[in-house]
Structures are given as C-alpha cells and as structure tokens.
TIGUKE-14584 format. One record per residue (C-alpha): residue number from 1; y, x, z; chain. Coordinates in nm, 3 decimals. Example, Ala and Ser with C-alpha at 12.3 -4.5 7.8 and 13.67 -1.06 7.14 Angstrom:
2
1; -0.450; 1.230; 0.780; A .
2; -0.106; 1.367; 0.714; A .
// end
This chain:
526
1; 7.683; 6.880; 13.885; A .
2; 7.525; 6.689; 13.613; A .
3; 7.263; 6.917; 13.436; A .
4; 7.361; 7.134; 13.128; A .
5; 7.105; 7.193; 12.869; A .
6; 7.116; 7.433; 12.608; A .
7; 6.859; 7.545; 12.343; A .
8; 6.723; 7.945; 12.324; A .
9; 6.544; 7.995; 11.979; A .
10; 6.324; 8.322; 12.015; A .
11; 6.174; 8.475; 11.728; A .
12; 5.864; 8.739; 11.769; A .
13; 5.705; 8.928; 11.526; A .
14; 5.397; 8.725; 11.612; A .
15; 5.560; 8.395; 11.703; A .
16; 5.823; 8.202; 11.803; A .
17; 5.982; 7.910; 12.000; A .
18; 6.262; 7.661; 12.058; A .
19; 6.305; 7.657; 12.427; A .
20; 6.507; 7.372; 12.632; A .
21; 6.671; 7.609; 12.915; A .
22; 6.858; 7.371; 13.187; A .
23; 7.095; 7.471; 13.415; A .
24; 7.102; 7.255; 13.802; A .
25; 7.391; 7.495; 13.897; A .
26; 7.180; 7.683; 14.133; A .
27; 6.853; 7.713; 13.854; A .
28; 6.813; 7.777; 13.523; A .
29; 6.492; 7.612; 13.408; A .
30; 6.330; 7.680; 13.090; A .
31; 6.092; 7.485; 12.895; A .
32; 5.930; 7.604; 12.598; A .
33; 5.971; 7.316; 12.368; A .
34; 5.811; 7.373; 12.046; A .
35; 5.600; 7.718; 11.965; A .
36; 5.506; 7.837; 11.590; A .
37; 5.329; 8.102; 11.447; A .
38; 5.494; 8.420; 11.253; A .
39; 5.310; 8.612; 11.024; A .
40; 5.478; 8.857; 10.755; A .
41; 5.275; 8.793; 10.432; A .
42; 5.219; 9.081; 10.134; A .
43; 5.419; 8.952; 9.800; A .
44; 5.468; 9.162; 9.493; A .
45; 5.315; 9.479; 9.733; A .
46; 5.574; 9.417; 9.963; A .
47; 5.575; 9.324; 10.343; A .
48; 5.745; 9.021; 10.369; A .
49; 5.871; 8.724; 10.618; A .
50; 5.858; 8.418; 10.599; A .
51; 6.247; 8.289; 10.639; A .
52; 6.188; 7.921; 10.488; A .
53; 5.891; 7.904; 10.687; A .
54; 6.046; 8.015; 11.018; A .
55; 6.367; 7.777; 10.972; A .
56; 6.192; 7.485; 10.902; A .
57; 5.988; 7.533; 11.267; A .
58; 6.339; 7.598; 11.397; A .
59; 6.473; 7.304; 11.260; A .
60; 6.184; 7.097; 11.343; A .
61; 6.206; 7.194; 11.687; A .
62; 6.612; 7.139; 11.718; A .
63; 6.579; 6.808; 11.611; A .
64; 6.335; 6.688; 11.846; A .
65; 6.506; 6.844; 12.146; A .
66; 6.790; 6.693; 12.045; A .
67; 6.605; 6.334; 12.026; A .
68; 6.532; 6.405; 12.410; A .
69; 6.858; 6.583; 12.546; A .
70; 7.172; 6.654; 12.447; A .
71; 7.243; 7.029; 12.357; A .
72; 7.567; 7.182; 12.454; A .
73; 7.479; 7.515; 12.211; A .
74; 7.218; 7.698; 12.057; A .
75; 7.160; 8.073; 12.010; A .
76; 6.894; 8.295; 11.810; A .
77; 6.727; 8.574; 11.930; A .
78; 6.484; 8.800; 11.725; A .
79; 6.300; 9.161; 11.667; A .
80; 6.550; 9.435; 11.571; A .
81; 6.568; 9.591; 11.242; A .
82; 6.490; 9.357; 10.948; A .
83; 6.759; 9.194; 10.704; A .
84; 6.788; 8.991; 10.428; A .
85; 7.021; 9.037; 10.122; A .
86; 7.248; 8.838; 9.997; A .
87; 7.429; 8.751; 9.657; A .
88; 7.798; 8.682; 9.527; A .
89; 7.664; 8.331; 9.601; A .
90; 7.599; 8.350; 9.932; A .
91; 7.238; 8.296; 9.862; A .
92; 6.917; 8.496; 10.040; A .
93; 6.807; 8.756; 9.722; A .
94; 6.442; 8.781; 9.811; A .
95; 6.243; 8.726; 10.131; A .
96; 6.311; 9.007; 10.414; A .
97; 6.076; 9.319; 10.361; A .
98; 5.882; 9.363; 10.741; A .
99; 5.964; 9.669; 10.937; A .
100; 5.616; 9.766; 10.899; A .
101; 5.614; 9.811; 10.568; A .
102; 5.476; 10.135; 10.427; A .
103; 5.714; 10.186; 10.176; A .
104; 5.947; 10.316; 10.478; A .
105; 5.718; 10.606; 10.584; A .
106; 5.739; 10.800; 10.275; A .
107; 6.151; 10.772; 10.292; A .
108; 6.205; 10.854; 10.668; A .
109; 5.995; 11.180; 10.606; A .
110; 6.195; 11.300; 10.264; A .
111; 6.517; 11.200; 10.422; A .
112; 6.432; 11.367; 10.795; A .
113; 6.377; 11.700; 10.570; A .
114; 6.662; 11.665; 10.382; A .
115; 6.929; 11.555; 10.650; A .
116; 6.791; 11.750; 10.971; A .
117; 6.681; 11.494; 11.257; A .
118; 7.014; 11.670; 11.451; A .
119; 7.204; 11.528; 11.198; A .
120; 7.081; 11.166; 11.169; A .
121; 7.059; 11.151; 11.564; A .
122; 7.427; 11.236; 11.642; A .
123; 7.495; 10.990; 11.397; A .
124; 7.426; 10.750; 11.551; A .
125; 7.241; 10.770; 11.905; A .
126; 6.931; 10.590; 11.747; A .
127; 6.587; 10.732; 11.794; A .
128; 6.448; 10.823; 11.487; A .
129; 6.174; 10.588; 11.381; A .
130; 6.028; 10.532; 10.996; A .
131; 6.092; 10.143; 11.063; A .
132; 6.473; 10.170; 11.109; A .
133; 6.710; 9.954; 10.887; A .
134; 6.814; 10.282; 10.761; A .
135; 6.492; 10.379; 10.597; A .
136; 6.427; 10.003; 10.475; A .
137; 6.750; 10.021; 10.290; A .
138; 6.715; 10.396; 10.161; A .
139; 6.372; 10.284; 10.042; A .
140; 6.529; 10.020; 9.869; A .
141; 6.788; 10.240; 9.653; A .
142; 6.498; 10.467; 9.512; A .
143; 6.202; 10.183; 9.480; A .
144; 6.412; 9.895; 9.361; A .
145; 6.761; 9.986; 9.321; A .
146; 6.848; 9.668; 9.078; A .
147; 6.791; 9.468; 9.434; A .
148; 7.030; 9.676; 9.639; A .
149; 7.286; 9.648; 9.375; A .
150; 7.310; 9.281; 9.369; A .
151; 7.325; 9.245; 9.709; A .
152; 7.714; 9.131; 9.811; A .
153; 7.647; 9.089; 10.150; A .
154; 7.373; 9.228; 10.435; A .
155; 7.233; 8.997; 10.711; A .
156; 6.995; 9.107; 11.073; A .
157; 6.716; 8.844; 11.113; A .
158; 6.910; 8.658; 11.384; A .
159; 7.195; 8.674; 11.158; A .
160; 6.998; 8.503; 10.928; A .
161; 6.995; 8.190; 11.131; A .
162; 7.329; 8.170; 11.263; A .
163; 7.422; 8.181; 10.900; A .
164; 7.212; 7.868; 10.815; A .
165; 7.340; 7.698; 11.178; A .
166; 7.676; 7.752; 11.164; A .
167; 7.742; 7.960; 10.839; A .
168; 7.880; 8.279; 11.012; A .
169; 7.857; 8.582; 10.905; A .
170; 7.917; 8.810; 11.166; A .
171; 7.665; 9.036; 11.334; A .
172; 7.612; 9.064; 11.720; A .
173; 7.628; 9.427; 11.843; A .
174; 7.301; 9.420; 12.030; A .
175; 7.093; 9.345; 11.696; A .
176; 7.329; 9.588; 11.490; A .
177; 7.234; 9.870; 11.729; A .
178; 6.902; 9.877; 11.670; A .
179; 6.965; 9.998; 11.300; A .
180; 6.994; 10.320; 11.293; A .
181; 7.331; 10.278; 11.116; A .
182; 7.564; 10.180; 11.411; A .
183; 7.724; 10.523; 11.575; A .
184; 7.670; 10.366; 11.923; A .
185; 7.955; 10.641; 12.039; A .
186; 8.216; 10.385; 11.896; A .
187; 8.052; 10.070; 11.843; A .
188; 8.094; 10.053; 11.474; A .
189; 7.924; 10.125; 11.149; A .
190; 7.860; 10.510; 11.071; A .
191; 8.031; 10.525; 10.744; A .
192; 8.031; 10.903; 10.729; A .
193; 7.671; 10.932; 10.752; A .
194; 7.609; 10.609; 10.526; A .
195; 7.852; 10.731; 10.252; A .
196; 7.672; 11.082; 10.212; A .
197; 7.352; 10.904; 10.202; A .
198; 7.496; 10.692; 9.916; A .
199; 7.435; 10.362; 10.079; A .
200; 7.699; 10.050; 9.983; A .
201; 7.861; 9.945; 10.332; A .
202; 8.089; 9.696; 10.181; A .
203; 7.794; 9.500; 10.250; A .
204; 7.786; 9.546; 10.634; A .
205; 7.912; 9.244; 10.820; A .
206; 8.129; 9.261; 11.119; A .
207; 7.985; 9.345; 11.472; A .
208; 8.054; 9.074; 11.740; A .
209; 7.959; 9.101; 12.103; A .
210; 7.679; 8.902; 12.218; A .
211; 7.870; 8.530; 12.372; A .
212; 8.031; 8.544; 12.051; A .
213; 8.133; 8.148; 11.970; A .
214; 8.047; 8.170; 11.586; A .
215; 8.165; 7.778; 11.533; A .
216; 7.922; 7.417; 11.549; A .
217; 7.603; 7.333; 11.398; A .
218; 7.674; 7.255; 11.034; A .
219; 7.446; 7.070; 10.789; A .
220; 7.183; 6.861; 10.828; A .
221; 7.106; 6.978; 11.188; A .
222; 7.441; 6.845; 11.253; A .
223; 7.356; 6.508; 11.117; A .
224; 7.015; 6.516; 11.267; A .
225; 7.166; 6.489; 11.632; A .
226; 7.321; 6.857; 11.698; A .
227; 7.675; 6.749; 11.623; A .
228; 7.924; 6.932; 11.872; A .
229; 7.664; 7.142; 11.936; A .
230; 7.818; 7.524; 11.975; A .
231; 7.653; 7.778; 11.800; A .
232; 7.686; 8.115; 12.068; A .
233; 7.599; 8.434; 11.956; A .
234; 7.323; 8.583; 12.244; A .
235; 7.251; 8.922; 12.275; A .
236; 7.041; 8.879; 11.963; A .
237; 6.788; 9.104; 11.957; A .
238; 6.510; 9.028; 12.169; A .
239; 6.463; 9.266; 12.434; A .
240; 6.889; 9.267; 12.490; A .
241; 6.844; 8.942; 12.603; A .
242; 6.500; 9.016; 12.778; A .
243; 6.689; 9.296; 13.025; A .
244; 6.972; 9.053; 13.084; A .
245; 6.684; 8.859; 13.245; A .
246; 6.639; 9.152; 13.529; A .
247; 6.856; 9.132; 13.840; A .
248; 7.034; 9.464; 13.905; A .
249; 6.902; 9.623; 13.649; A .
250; 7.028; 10.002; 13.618; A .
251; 6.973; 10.352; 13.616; A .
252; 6.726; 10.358; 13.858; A .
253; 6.547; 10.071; 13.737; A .
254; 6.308; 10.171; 13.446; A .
255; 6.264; 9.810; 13.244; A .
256; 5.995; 9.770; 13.032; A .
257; 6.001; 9.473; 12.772; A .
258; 5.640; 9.436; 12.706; A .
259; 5.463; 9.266; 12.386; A .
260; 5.439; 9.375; 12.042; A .
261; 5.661; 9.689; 12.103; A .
262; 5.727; 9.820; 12.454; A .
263; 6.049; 9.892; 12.492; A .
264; 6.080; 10.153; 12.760; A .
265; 6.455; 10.223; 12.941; A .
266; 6.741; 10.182; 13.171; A .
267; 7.074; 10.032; 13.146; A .
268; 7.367; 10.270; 13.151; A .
269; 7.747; 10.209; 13.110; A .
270; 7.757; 10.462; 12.843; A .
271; 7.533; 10.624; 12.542; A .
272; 7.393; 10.966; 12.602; A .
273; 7.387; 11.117; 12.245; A .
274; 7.354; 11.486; 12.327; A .
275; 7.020; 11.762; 12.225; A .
276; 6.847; 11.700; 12.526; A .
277; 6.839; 11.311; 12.466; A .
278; 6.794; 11.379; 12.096; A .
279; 6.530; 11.611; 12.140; A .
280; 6.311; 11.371; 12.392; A .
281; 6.406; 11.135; 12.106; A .
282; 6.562; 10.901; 12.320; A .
283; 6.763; 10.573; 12.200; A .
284; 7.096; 10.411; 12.289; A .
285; 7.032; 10.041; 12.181; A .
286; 7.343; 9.814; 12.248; A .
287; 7.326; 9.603; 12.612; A .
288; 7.499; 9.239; 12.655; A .
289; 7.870; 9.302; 12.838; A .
290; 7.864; 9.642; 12.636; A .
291; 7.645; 9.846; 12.793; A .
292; 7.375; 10.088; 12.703; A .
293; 6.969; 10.034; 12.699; A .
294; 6.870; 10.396; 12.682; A .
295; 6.530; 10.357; 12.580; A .
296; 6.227; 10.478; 12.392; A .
297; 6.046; 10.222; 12.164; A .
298; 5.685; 10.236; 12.229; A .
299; 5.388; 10.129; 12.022; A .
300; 5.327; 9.814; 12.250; A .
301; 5.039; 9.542; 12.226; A .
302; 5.023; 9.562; 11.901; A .
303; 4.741; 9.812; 11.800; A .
304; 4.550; 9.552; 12.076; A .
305; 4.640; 9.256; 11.879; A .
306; 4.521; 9.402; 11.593; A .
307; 4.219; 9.535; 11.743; A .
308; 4.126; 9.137; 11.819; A .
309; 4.223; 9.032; 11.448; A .
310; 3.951; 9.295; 11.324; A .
311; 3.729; 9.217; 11.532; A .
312; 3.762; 8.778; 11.461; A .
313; 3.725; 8.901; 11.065; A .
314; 3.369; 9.071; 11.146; A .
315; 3.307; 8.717; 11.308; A .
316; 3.352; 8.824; 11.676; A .
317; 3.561; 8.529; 11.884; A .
318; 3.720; 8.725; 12.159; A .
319; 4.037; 8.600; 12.321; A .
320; 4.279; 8.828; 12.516; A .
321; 4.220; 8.729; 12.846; A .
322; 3.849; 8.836; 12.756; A .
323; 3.887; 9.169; 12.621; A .
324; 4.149; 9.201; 12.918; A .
325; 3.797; 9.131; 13.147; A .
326; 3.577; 9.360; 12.934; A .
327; 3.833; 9.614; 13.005; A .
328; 3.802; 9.622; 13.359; A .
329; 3.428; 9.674; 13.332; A .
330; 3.489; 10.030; 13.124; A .
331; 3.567; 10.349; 13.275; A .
332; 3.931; 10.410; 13.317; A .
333; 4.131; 10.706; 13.114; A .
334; 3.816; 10.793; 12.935; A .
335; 3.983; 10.920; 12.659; A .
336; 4.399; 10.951; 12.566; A .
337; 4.547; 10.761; 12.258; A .
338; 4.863; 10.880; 12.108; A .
339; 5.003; 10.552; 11.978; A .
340; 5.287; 10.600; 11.829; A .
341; 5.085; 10.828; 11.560; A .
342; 5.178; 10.659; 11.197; A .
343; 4.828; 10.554; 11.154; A .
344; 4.850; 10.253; 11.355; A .
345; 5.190; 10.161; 11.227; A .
346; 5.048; 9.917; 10.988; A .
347; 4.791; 9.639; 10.985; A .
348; 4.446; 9.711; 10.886; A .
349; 4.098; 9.819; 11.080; A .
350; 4.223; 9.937; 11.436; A .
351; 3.930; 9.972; 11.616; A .
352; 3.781; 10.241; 11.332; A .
353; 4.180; 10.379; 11.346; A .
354; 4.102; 10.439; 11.769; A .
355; 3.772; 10.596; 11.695; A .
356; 3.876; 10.859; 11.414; A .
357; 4.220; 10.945; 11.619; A .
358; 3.974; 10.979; 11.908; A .
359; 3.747; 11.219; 11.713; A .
360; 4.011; 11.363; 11.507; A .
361; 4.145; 11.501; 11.872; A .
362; 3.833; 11.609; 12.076; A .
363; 3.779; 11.267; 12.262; A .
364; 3.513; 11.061; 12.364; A .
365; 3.473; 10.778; 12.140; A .
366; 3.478; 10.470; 12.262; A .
367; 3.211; 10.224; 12.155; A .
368; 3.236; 9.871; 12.270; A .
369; 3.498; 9.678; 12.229; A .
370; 3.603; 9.701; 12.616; A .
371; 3.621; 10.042; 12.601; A .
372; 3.863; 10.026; 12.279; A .
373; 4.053; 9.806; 12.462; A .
374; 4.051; 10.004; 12.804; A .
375; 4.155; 10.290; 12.625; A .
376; 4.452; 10.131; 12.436; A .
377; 4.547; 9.986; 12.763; A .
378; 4.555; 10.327; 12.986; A .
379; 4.712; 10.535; 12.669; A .
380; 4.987; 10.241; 12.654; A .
381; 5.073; 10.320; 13.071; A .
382; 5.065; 10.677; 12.979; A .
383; 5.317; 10.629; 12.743; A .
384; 5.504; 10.470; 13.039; A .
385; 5.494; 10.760; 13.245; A .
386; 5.610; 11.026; 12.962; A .
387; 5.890; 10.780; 12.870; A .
388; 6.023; 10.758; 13.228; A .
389; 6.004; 11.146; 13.318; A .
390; 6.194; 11.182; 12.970; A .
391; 6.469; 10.961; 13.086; A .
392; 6.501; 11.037; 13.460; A .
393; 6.532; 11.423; 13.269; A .
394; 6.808; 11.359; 13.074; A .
395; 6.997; 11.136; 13.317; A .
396; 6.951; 11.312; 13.612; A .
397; 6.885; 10.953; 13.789; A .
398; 6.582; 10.938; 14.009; A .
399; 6.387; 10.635; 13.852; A .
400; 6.274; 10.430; 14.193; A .
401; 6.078; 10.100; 14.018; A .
402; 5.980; 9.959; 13.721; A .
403; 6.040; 9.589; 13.607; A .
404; 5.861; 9.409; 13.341; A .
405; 5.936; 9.167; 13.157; A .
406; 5.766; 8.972; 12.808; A .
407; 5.460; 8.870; 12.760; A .
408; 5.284; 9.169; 12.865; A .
409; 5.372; 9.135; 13.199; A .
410; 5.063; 8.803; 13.237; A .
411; 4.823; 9.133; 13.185; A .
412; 4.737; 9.208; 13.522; A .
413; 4.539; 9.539; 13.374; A .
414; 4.813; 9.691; 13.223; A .
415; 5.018; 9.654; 13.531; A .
416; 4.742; 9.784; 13.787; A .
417; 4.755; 10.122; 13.514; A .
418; 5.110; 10.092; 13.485; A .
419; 5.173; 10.141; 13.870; A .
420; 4.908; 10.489; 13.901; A .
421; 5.015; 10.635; 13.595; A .
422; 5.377; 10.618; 13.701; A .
423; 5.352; 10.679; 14.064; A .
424; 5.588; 10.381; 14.111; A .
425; 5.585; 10.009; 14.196; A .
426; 5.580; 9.714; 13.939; A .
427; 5.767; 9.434; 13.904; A .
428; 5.663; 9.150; 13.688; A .
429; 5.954; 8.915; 13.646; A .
430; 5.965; 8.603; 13.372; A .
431; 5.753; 8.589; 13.080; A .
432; 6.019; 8.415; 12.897; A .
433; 6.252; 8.641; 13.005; A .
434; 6.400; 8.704; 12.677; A .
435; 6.439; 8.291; 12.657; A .
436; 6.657; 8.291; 13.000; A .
437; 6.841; 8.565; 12.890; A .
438; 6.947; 8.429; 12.598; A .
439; 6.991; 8.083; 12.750; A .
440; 7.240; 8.309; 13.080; A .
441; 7.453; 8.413; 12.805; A .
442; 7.520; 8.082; 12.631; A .
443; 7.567; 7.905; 12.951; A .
444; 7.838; 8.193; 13.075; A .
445; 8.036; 8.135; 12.700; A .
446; 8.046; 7.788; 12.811; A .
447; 8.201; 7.847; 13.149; A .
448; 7.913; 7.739; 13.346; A .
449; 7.869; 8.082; 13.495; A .
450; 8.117; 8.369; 13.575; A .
451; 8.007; 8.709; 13.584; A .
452; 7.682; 8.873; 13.506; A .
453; 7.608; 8.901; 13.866; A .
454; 7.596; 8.537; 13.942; A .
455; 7.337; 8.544; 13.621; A .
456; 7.139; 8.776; 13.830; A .
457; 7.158; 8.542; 14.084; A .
458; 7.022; 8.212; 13.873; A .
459; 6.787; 8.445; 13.743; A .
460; 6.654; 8.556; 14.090; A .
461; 6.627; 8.189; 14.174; A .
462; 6.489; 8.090; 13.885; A .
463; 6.175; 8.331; 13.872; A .
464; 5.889; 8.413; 14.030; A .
465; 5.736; 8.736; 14.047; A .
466; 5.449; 8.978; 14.096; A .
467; 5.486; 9.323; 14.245; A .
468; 5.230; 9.622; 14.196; A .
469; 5.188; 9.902; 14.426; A .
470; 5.027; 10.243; 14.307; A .
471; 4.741; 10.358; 14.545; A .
472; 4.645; 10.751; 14.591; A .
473; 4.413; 10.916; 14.381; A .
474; 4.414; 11.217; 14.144; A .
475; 4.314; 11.057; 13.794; A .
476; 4.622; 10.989; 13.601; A .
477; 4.837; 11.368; 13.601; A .
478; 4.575; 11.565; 13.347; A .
479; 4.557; 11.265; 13.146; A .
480; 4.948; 11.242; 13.116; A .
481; 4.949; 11.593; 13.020; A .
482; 4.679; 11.577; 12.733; A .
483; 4.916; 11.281; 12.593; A .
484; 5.244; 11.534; 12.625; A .
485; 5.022; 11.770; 12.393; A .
486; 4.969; 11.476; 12.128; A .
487; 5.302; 11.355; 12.111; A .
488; 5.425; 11.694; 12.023; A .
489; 5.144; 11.773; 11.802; A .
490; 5.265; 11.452; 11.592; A .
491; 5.611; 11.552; 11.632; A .
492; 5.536; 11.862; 11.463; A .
493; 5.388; 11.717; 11.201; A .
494; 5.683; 11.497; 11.129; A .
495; 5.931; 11.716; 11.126; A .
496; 6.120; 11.589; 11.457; A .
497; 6.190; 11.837; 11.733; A .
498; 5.933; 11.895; 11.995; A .
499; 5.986; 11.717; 12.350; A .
500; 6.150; 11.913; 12.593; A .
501; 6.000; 11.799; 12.936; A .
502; 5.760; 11.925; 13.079; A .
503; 5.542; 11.755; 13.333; A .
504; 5.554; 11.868; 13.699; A .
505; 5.255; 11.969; 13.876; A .
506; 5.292; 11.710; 14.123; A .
507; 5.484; 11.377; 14.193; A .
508; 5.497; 11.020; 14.024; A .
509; 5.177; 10.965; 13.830; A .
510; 4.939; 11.091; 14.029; A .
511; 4.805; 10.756; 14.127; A .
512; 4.487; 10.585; 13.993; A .
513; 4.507; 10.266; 14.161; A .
514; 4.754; 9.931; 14.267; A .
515; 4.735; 9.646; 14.479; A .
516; 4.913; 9.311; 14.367; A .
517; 5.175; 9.151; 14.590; A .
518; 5.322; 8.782; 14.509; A .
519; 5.634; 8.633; 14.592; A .
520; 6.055; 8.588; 14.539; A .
521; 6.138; 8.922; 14.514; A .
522; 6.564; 9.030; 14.507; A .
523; 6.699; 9.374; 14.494; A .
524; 6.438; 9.478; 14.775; A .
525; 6.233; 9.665; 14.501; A .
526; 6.531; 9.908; 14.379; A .
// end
C-alpha cells in the first residue's frame, strides 16, 4: 500500500508538537516534526495561556508538513481541564485561565464544605481535585461574574483548535470527562448538579466520541496546502490517547502516563462510582471506544521541573538528565514527600517547598540538590504503589504489571523505584505515545485500520520497549506506609474523606531494587 500520513498535534502543559505519524500498513511511524514551548503567563493576576501563541506554532508547523507530505487529517490532543469562553460572536472572551491557578483553591474548599465531597463525587465519578473545570468556572461566577455572563458558548483546550481548524464546536468525550461536570454514569453533562450550583449550561457544547469527523481544514490552513485535509476528533485529552498507545491494556494492567501529571489507572468497560471508589478518591476519566480510565491523578514531574527552574534562577545550569545522575548518588527513600499537598500546586520556590514539608512532618531534610531530587523521585513511586493497592481494592482485579508511557518513561530512575516500590514489573513503551495514539485513531476514522486490536497490533510493531524487574529487599513497605499517614493527614485537612485501604503487611512493594531488560515486548508482560 502506498503510505498514509496524517498529522498528531499534542499540546503539554510545558510544550508541544506537530508530529508527521505514517502508516506502511504493518507500522505506524511517527516523526516529531516541529516542537514549541508552552508556558502559561500571569495577566491581570490571572494564570493564563497563551492560545494565539500556541496556534500560530500549530499553524507554522501544519504548513510545513504539508510543504513535505500530503496530510490525509489532523487531530488535537491536549491537558484536561482548561477552556476558553466565548461570545454571541463566536469570538475567544479572554485568554484561558491555567488549571493551576490559585484562585481555584479557595473555591474547591468553600464549595467541598458546602456540597459534601459524597455529593459532588456521585455526581459525576470525577475525583475531586481544586483544578477541575468545575472550580475554574465556580471561581469565575463569584471573582468575575460580568465574564461568565457574556460567555455564549464554552470550549476544552483541544476544542479550542478544532474550532479554529475546522470551526466545530463539538466536544470529544475523553476531554469532557476530565471536568468534573460530565456524570460519567451516562455520558452526558450533570445538569442536576450544575443547576443547583447555579452554573449556565446552555453554554456546554455537545459531547462527541473521540474519531469524531468534525468536517476539513478551513481558512488559511486550507489555502496554505491542507485542503481536503479531514479534521478527526482523537481522544483529545492527552493521556486518552496516551493509553490507546498500550497493547492490551486492562484491568490488570496498571498504566501510568508519566510527565507533568502522572496519571495512575486501568481501563475498565464501565465507571465504578460507588463509596469505596469515592472514598480512595478514585476517577472515571472517559477511554477512546467508550471505555473507562479509572485512575488517580498524581502530582507527576512537575514539582521536579520546577525544582530545576529554581534552581537555573539562583544561576545553577542543571539539566534533567543531570539531576537524574545526582540522584542516583543520594541515599534512596531518605525521607517521604506527600505531593499532592496544595503547596506544590503552584509555581514558585520548590526546593524550599520540599524542605519545609520535610520539616513540617518529622523528616530528614534534604540538602543538595540530588537529594531533593532523589526524594521527589522515590515519593513520586510511592505514590505509585498507594494508587495501585487503591485500585486493585476497589476492583477486586489483581494488578499483574505496570506500563508506562510519556515522557517519564526515558527516566531510568524513576522506573528502577517504580518496580521495588510496587513489587511489580515495568514496562516502558513509546515516549510519544500520546502522538501514536492520537495518530491510531485518525488512521482507524479513515478506514485504514479496523478494530482497536489491530491498533494494538501496529502499536506493538511500531515500539520498542524497556522492561523493569523489582529485586528483593525490605526498604520500600515502611516507607509506603508513612506516605498512607500523609495523604490522610492532608485529606483531613481538606475536608475529603479519609482513604480506606490499608496496606498489608506483606506483598507487592516490598522490593528495593530492578534490573532493566530491552527488547519487543507483546502481551508476555500481562
């Protein structure tokens, strides 16, 4: 067959790209064409990105693809919960407000007090989290009301972009899920629970599923050499189309999406919205063909990103793969980080954040900057191991590997704690995983595949991976259980309902080491 291309645009919260993803018929090959840098600025004491910034790197990109290959269709992909109003024009209100925005906190507190987290939870299915959609809009009816009522319409970050592409104004169901205002039970938009909280949904767009056809490139990326180019809704938010990138992935197949956020779950045919899964505080995020990720988000990379930003504004060039090696000189599980505390929510000094959560607790203090980072890194693949005993709890489905996938799958030393701290192997599969996911579902609207198995199979064949092994040793358990005793401390505090689980006193996660194995790896490791 002659070879198909078709283009994957993949937003981060740190970055983003316009990749060239061709299919042989046996391969899917992807090619990161043009990379750009995201960065939410602070306007008018707001948290803000950059949407004229990001299309114009979009564009740029599109175009010269399109100078080199023909593109059958194009589909956006971002982070979850941001959105941008809209006016009885049709025209983008203000620039979006970031999910990290503090405004959010102050609202998701008041309205978890007011409401009862039972309440919001069985709502929905959506773990409650300050930086839902839901807490971004109710912030915006009591800080700037005038805003919210001149909005006529209500678009997701990847919606965003299909909108300028092809001017549609649907919503995929993936991306909608991750609001906090879908009820995940039905699929649709939980007007019972919107209504008492006074919100306008005559704003809310339609949910579509993710391989949606949402028309042709219009504009001047039509003119510019994207003409008959489809515009195909992928499972838009990131880590949807991330999963779709693991073969056979299940209920006994604990995924992690790794970058930013770690996004911690398994794929199930149905949502489990019931106290137990409410009370671990558990997630049902929408999965491409309709199915389930029932996850937990995790604080991810991101308190080690900003760790490396403080430290570059005291004048200290470090890059990643250095503090990874600094690292693994420092003593492992030292100390235990809760990080999903609010503290390291937003931007700011990290490293003096680590120390004074480290104090604030009883823990060594870490001093150098490998030993911040070490510490990060082990509390991160702790957070790994609570997540999966939490899920394999409520589902009653013996988790028997884990598979990662994202950009924090190239860090070797997250893996090699990953695999102890769990008790089970590790999978590393594609680092643009979300980019061939999103590319597998385009190519399957267009016919050129027939069934998400025979994805699974282009994916297999398409990816090479690394595989982790946990070795004995007796380090990880006490430190696992020292984390349980944080995380409920700061769910206390919050006002959310403590975690049931408790941690057994044997079992996974009492490894302290792993070995690396390379190779093509199928559904050996399930």
């Amino acid at each position: 067959m002659t070879a198909l291309t078709v283009a994957a645009v993949d937003l981060g919260a740190e970055s983003g790209r316009v990749a060239a993803a061709r299919f042989d018929g046996t391969r899917l090959h992807v090619d990161v064409h043009h990379r750009f840098v995201n960065r939410a600025i602070t306007t008018d004491g707001w948290l803000r990105w950059q949407t004229d910034a990001l299309w114009a790197e979009i564009s740029s990109g599109l175009t010269s693809l399109a100078r080199r290959t023909p593109i059958a269709s194009v589909g956006v992909d971002t982070w979850g919960i941001d959105y941008g109003y809209y006016d009885e024009a049709d025209a983008l209100l203000e620039q979006p407000t970031a999910y990290r925005d503090s405004h959010r906190v102050d609202v998701f507190e008041r309205t978890v007090r007011e409401q009862g987290a039972g309440r919001l939870y069985d709502a929905t299915g959506i773990q409650l989290m300050e930086i839902n959609s839901l807490f971004g809009m109710l912030a915006d009816a009591r800080l700037r009301p005038d805003v919210l009522a001149r909005a006529r319409h209500i678009r997701l970050m990847p919606d965003v972009f299909h909108h300028r592409l092809s001017g549609s104004t649907a919503t995929e169901f993936t991306a909608a899920s991750t609001t906090g205002m879908l009820d995940m039970a039905t699929g649709t938009w939980a007007m019972g629970l919107l209504d008492a909280l006074g919100l306008p949904t005559s704003i809310l767009p339609e949910v579509a599923p993710a391989g949606t056809d949402v028309g042709g490139v219009i504009g001047e990326l039509a003119s510019a050499g994207l003409r008959g180019t489809r515009v195909i809704l992928p499972p838009a938010h990131d880590t949807a189309s991330a999963v779709l990138a693991i073969p056979n992935a299940g209920s006994d197949t604990l995924f992690i999406s790794s970058g930013t956020w770690s996004l911690v779950g398994v794929v199930l045919d149905n949502p489990i919205i019931t106290p137990a899964s409410r009370r671990a505080n558990l997630t049902n995020e929408g999965g491409y063909g309709g199915t389930v990720r029932f996850l937990r988000n995790v604080t991810g990379l991101w308190v080690l990103q900003e760790c490396r930003a403080q430290w570059l504004r005291e004048g200290t060039e470090v890059g990643y793969a250095r503090l990874v090696e600094l690292a693994g000189e420092a003593t492992p599980v030292a100390s235990v980080l809760n990080l999903n505390e609010t503290v390291f929510l937003a931007p700011g000094d990290m490293p003096a954040r680590v120390r004074a959560s480290c104090v604030a607790n009883g823990m060594p203090v870490p001093d150098t900057m490998g030993e911040v980072a070490r510490l990060v890194i082990d509390s991160l693949a702790l957070s790994y191991r609570l997540a999966a005993d939490d899920i394999e709890a409520v589902t009653g489905v013996p988790i028997r590997s884990i598979a990662v996938v994202g950009g924090g799958g190239e860090n070797a030393l997250l893996q090699q704690a990953t695999a102890p701290a769990t008790g089970l192997p590790v999978v590393c599969w594609a680092r643009e995983a979300t980019s061939l996911g999103n590319a597998a579902a385009q190519l399957r609207t267009l016919g050129e595949l027939d069934s998400i198995h025979q994805i699974w199979e282009v994916v297999a064949a398409s990816t090479q991976t690394r595989r982790f092994l946990p070795q004995p040793s007796g380090r990880w358990h006490d430190a696992a259980i020292t984390l349980r005793a944080l995380e409920r401390a700061e769910s206390r505090r919050r006002g959310l309902e403590d975690l049931p689980t408790s941690l057994p006193a044997g079992g996974p996660g009492i490894d302290a080491g792993a070995t690396l194995e390379t190779g093509r790896t199928h559904s050996e490791h399930r």
